[in-house]
C-alpha positions as a Markdown table, in Angstrom:
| # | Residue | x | y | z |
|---|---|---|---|---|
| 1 | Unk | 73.8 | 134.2 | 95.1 |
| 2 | Unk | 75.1 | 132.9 | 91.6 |
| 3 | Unk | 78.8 | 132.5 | 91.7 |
| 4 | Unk | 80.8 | 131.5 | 88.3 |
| 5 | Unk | 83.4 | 128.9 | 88.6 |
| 6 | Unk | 86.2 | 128.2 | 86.3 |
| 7 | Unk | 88.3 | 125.5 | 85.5 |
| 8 | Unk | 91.1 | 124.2 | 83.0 |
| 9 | Unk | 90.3 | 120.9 | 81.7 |
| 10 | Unk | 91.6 | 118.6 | 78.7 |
| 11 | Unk | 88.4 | 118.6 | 77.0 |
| 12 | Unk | 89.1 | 119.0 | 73.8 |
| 13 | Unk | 86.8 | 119.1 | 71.2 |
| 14 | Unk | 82.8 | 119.1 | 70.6 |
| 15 | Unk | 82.5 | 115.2 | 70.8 |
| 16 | Unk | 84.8 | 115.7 | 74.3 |
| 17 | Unk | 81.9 | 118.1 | 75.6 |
| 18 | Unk | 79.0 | 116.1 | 74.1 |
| 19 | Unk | 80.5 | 113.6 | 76.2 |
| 20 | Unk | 80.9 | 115.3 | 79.7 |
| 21 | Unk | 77.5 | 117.1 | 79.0 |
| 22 | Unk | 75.2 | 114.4 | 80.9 |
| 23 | Unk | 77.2 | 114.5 | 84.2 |
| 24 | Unk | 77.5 | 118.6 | 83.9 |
| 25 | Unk | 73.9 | 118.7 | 83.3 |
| 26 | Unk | 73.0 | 116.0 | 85.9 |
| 27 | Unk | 75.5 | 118.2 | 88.9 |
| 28 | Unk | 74.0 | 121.9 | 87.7 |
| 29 | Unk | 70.7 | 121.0 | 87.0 |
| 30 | Unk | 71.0 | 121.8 | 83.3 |
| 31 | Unk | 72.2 | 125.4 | 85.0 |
| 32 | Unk | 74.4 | 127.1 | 82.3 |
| 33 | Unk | 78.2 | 125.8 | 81.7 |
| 34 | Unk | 80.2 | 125.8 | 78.5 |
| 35 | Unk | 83.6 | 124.9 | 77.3 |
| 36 | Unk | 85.8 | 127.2 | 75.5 |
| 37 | Unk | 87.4 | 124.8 | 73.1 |
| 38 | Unk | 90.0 | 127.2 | 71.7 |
| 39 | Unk | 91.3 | 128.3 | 74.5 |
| 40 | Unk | 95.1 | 126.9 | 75.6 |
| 41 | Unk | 93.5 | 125.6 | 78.9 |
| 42 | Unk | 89.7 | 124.4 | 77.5 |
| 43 | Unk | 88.5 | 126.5 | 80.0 |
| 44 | Unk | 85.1 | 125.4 | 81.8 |
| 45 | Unk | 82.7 | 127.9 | 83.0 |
| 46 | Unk | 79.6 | 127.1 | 85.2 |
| 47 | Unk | 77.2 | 129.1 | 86.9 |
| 48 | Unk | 75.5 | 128.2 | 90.0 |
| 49 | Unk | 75.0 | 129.3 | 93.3 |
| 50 | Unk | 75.1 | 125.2 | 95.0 |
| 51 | Unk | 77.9 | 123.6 | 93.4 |
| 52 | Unk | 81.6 | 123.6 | 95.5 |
| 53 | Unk | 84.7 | 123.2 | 92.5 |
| 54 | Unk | 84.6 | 119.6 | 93.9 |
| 55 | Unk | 81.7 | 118.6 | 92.2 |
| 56 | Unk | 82.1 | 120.2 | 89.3 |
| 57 | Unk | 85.5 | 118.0 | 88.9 |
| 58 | Unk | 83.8 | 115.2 | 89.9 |
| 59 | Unk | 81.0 | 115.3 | 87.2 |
| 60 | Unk | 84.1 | 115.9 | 85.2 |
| 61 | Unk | 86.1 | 113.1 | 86.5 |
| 62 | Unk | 83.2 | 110.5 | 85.8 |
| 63 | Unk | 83.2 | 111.2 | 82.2 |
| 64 | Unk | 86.9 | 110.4 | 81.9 |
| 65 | Unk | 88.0 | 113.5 | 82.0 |
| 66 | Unk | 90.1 | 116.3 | 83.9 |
| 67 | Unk | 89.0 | 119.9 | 85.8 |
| 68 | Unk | 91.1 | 121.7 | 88.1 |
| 69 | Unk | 90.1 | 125.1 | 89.0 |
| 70 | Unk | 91.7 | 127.6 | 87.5 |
């Protein structure tokens, strides 16, 4: 079953999600995610029905940035 998880980050701007994009991609398996830029706490949704919050942050982490679930 497809479960959405969300998550505050300090991405904040297009470049910032162009950058994180190949490690989202590579965790999801090009699954959907986006970032909402204009939100106060970038917010980060992906969809998937594998992933644990972990390893979403993770994928995050490795492209120098931050996700904690929100």
């Amino acid at each position: 079953m497809e479960k959405v998880l969300k998550f505050k980050t300090n991405i904040q701007c297009m470049g910032c999600v162009a950058t994180v994009a190949p490690e989202l991609d590579a965790v999801t398996g090009n699954r959907q995610w986006e970032v909402d830029i204009t939100s106060p706490d970038k917010v980060l949704t992906v969809k998937s029905d594998t992933l644990e919050p972990e390893d979403v942050a993770t994928a995050v982490a490795k492209a120098g940035f931050r996700a904690t679930p929100a």
